[in-house]
PyMOL commands that place a pseudoatom at each C-alpha (Angstrom):
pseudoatom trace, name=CA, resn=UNK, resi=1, chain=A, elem=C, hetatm=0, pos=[200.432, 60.181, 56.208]
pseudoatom trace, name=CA, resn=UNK, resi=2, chain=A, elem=C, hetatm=0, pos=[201.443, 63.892, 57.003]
pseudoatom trace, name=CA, resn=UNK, resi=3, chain=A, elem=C, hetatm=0, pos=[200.943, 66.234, 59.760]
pseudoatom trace, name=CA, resn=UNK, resi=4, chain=A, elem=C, hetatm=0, pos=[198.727, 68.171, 57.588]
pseudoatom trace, name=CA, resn=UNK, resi=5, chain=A, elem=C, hetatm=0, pos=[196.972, 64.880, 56.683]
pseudoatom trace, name=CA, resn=UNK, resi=6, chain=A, elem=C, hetatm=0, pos=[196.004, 62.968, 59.971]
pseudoatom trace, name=CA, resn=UNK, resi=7, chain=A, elem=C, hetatm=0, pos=[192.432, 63.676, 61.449]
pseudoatom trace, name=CA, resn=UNK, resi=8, chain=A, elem=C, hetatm=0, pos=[192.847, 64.958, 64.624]
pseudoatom trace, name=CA, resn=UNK, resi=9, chain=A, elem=C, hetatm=0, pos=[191.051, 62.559, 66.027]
pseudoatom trace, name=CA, resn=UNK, resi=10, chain=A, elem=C, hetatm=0, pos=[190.885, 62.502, 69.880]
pseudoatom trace, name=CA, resn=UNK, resi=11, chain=A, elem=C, hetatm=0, pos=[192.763, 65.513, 70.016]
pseudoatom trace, name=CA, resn=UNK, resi=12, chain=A, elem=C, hetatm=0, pos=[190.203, 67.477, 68.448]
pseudoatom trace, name=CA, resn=UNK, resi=13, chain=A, elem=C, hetatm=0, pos=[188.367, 68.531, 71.556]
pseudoatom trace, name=CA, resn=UNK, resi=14, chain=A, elem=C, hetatm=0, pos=[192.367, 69.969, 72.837]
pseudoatom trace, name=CA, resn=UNK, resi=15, chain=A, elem=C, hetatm=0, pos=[192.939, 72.106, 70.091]
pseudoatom trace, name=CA, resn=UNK, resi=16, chain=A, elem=C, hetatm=0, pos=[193.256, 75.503, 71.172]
pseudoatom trace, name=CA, resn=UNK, resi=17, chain=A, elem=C, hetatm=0, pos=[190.477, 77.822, 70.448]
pseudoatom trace, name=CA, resn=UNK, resi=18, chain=A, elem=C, hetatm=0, pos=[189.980, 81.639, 71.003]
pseudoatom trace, name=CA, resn=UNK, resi=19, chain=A, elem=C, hetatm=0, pos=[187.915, 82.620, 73.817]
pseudoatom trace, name=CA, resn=UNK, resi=20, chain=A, elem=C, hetatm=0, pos=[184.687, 84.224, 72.851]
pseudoatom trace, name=CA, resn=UNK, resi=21, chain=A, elem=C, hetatm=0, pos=[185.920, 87.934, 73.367]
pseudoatom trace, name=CA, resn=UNK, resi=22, chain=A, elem=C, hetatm=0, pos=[188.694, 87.441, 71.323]
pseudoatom trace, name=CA, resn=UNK, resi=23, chain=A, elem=C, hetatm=0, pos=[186.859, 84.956, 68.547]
pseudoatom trace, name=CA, resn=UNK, resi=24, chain=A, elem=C, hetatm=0, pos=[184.295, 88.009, 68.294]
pseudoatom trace, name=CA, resn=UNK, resi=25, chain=A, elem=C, hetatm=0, pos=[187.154, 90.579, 67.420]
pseudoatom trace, name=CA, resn=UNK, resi=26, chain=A, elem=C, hetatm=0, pos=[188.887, 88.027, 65.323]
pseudoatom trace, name=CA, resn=UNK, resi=27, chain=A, elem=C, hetatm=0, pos=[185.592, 87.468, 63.273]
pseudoatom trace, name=CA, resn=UNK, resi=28, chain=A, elem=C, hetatm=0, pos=[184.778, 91.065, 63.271]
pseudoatom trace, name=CA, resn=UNK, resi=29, chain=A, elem=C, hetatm=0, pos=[188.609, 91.849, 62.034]
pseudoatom trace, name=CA, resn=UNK, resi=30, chain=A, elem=C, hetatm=0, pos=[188.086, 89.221, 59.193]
pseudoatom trace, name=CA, resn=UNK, resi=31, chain=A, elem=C, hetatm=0, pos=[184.397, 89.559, 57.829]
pseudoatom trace, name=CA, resn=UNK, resi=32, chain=A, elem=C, hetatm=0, pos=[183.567, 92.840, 58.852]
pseudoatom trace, name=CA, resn=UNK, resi=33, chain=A, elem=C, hetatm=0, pos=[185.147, 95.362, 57.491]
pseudoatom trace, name=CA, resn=UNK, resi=34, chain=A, elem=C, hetatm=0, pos=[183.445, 98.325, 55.729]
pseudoatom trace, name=CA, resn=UNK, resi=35, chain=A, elem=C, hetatm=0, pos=[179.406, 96.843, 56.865]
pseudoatom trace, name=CA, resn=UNK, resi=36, chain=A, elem=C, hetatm=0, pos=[177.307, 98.892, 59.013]
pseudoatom trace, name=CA, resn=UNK, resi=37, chain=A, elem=C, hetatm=0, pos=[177.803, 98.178, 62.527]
pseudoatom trace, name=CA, resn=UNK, resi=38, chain=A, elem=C, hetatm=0, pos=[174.143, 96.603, 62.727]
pseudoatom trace, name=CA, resn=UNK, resi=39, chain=A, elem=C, hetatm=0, pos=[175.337, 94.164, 60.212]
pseudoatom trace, name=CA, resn=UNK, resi=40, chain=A, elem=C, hetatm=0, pos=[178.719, 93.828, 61.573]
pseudoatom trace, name=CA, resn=UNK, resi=41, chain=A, elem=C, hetatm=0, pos=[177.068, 93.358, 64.857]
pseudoatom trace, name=CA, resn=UNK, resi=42, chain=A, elem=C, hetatm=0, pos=[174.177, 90.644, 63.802]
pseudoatom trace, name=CA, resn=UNK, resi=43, chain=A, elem=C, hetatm=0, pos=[176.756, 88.508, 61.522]
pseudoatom trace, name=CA, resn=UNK, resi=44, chain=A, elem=C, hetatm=0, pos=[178.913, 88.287, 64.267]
pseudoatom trace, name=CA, resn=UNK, resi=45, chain=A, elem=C, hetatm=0, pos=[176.191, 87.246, 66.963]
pseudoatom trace, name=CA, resn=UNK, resi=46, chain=A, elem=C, hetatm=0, pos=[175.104, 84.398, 64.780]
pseudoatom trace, name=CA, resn=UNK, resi=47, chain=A, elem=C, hetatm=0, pos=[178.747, 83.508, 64.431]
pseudoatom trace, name=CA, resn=UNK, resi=48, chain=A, elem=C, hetatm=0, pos=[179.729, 83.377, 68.483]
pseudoatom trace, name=CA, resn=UNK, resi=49, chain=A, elem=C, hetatm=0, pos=[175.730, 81.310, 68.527]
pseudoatom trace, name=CA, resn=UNK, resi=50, chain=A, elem=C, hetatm=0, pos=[176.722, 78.643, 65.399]
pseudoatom trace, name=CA, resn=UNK, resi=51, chain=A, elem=C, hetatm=0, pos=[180.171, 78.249, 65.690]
pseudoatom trace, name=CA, resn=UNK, resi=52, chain=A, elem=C, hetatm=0, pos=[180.553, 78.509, 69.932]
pseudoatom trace, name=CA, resn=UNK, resi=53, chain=A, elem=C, hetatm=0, pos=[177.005, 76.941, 70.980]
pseudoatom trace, name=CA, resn=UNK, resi=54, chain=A, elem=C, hetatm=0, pos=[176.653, 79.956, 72.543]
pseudoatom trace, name=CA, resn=UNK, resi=55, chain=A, elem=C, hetatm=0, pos=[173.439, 81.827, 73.770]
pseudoatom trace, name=CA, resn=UNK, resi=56, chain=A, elem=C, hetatm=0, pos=[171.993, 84.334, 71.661]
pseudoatom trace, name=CA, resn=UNK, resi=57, chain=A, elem=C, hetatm=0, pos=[172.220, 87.020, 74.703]
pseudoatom trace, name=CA, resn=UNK, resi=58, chain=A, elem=C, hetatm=0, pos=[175.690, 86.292, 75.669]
pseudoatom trace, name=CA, resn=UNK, resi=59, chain=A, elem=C, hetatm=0, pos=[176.748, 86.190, 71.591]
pseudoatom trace, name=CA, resn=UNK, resi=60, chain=A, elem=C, hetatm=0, pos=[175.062, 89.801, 71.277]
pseudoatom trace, name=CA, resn=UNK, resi=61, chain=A, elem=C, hetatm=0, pos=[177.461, 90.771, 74.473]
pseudoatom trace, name=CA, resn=UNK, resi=62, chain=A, elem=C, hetatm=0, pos=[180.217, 89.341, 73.024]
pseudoatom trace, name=CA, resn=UNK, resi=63, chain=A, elem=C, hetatm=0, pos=[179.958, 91.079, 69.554]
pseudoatom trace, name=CA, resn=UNK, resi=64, chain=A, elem=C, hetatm=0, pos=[179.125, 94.119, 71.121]
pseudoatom trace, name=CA, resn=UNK, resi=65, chain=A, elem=C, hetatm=0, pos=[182.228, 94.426, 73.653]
pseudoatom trace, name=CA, resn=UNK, resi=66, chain=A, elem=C, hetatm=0, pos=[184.502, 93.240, 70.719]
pseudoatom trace, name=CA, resn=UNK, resi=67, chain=A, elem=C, hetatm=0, pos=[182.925, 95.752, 68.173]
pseudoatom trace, name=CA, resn=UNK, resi=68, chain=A, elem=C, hetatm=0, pos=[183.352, 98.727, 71.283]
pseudoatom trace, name=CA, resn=UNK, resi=69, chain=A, elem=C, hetatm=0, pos=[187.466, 97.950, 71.746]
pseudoatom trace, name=CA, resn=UNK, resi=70, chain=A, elem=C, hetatm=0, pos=[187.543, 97.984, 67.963]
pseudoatom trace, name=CA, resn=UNK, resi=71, chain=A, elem=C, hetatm=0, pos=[186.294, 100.567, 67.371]
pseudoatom trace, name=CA, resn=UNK, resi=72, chain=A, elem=C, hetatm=0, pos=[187.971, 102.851, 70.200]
pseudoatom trace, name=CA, resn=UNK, resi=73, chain=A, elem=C, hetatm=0, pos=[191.248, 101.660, 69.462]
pseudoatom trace, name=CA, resn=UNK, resi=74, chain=A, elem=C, hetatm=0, pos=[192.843, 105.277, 68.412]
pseudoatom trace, name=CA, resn=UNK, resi=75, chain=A, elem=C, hetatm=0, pos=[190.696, 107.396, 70.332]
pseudoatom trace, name=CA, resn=UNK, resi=76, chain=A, elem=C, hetatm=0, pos=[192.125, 109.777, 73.086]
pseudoatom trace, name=CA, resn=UNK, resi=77, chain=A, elem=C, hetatm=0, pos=[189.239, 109.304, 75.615]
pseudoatom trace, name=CA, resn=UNK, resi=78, chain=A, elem=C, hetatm=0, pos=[187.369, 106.367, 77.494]
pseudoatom trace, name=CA, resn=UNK, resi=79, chain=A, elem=C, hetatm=0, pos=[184.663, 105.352, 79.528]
pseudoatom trace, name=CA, resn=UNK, resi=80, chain=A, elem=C, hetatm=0, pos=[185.682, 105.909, 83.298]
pseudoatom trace, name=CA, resn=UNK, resi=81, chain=A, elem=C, hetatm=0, pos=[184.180, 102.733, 84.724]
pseudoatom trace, name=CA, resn=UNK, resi=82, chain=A, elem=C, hetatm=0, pos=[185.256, 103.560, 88.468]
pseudoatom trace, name=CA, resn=UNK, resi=83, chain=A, elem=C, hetatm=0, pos=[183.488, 106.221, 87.853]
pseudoatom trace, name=CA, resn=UNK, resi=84, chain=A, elem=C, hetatm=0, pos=[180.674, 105.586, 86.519]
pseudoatom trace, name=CA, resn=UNK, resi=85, chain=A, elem=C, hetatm=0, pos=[177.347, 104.043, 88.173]
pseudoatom trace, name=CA, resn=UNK, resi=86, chain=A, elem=C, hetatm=0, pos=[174.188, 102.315, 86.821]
pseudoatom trace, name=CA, resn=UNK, resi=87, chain=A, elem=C, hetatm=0, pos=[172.867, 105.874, 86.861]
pseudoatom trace, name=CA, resn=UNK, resi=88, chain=A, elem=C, hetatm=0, pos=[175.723, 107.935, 85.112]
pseudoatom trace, name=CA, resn=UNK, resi=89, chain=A, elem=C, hetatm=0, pos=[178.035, 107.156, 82.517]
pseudoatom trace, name=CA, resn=UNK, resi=90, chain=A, elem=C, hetatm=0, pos=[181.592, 108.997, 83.234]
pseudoatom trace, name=CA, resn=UNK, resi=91, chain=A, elem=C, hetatm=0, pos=[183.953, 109.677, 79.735]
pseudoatom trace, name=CA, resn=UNK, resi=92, chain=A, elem=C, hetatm=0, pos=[187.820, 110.726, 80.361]
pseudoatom trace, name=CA, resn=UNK, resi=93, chain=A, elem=C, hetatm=0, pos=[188.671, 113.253, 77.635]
pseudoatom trace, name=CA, resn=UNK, resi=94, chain=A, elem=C, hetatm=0, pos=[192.836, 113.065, 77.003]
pseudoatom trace, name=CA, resn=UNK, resi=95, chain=A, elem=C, hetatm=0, pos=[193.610, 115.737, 79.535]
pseudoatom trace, name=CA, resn=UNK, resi=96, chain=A, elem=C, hetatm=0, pos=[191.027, 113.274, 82.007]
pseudoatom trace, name=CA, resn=UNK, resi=97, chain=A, elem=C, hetatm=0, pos=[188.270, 116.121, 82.051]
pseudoatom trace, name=CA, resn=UNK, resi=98, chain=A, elem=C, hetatm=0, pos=[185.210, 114.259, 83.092]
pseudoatom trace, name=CA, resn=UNK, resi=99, chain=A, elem=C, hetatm=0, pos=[181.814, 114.198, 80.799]
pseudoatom trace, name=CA, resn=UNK, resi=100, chain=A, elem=C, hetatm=0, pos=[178.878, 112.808, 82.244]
pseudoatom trace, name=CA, resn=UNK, resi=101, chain=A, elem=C, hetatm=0, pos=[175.843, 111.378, 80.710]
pseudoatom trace, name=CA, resn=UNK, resi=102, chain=A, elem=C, hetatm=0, pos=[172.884, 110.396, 82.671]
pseudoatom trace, name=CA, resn=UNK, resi=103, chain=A, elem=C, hetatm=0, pos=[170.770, 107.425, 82.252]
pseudoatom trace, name=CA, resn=UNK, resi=104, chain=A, elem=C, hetatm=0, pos=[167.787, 110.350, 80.397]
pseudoatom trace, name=CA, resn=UNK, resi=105, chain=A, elem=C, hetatm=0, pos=[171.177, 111.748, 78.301]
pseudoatom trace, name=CA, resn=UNK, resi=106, chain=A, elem=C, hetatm=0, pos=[171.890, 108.652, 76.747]
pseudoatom trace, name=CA, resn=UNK, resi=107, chain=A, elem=C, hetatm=0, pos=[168.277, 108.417, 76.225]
pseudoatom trace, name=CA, resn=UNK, resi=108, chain=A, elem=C, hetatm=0, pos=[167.615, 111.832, 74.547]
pseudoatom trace, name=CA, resn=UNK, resi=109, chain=A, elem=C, hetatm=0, pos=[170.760, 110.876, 72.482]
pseudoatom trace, name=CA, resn=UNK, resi=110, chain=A, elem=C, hetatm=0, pos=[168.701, 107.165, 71.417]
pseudoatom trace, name=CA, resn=UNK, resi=111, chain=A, elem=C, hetatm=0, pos=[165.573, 109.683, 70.520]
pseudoatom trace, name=CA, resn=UNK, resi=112, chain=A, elem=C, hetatm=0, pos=[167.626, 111.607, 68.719]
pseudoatom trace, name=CA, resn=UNK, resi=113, chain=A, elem=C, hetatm=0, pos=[169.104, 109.319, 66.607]
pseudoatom trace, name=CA, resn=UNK, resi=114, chain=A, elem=C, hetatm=0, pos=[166.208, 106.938, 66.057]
pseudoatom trace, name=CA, resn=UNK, resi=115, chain=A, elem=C, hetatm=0, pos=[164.492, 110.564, 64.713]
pseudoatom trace, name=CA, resn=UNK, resi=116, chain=A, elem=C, hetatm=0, pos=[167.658, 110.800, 61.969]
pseudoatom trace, name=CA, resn=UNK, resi=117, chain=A, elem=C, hetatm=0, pos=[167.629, 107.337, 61.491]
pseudoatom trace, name=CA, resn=UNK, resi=118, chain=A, elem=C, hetatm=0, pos=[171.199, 106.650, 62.504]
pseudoatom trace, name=CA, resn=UNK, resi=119, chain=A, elem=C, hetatm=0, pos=[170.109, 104.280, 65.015]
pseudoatom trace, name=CA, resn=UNK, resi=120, chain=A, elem=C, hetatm=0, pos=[170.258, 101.050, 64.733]
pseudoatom trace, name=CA, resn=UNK, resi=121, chain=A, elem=C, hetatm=0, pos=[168.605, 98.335, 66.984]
pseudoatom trace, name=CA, resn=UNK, resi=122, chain=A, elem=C, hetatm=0, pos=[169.892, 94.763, 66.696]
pseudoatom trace, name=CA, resn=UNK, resi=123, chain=A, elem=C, hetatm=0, pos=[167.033, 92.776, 67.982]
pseudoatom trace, name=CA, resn=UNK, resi=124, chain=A, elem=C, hetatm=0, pos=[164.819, 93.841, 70.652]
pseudoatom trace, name=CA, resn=UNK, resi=125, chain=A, elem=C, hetatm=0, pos=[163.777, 91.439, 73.436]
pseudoatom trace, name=CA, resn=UNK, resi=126, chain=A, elem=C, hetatm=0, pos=[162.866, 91.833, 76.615]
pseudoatom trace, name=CA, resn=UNK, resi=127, chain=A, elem=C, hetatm=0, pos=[164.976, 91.911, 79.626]
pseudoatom trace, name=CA, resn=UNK, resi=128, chain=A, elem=C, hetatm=0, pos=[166.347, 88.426, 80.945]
for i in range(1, 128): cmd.bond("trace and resi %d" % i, "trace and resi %d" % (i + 1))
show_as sticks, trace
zoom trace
């Protein structure tokens, strides 16, 4: 019997495994590429749920956080979270110029885009 052979046995439960952040961009990474984010997004939530018992909330989160640092890998501005508030959303251009968008901002901007149909909802629930 090999290395690659032997069960794992007892050992299974030490293997290491990614942490769910880092699962989530590993499985977006791999499976991912070139789908709509809704797709992206809903494929890997049922991933993190199956494959890490995890809640469906907390999977959502998970995909949604990994897709976000993904996707703003190469860009020159961020989301100034010392900033920002539950009432205001603060973005850093490159030269650190603050943009704000208020709570009705990103709003309009979800009306507006639910009007072209660029908008895309995973599942709505209500509030937990």
């Amino acid at each position: 019997m090999t290395i690659a052979t032997a069960s794992a046995g007892h050992l299974a439960k030490r293997l290491p495994q990614l942490d769910p952040k880092n699962a989530a961009t590993a499985y977006l990474l791999r499976y991912c590429r070139g789908l709509e984010r809704r797709e992206a997004l809903e494929n890997c939530t049922q991933f993190l749920m199956s494959e890490l018992a995890m809640p469906e909330a907390r999977a959502e989160l998970e995909a949604i956080h990994a897709s976000a640092e993904l996707e703003s890998l190469n860009q020159v501005a961020w989301i100034d979270l010392d900033a920002s508030t539950r009432d205001v959303v603060v973005i850093r251009s490159a030269g650190g110029v603050p943009v704000s968008f208020t709570v009705g901002d990103l709003l309009a901007a979800r009306e507006s885009a639910r009007d072209k149909g660029t908008l895309r909802v995973i599942r709505q629930r209500p509030l937990q």
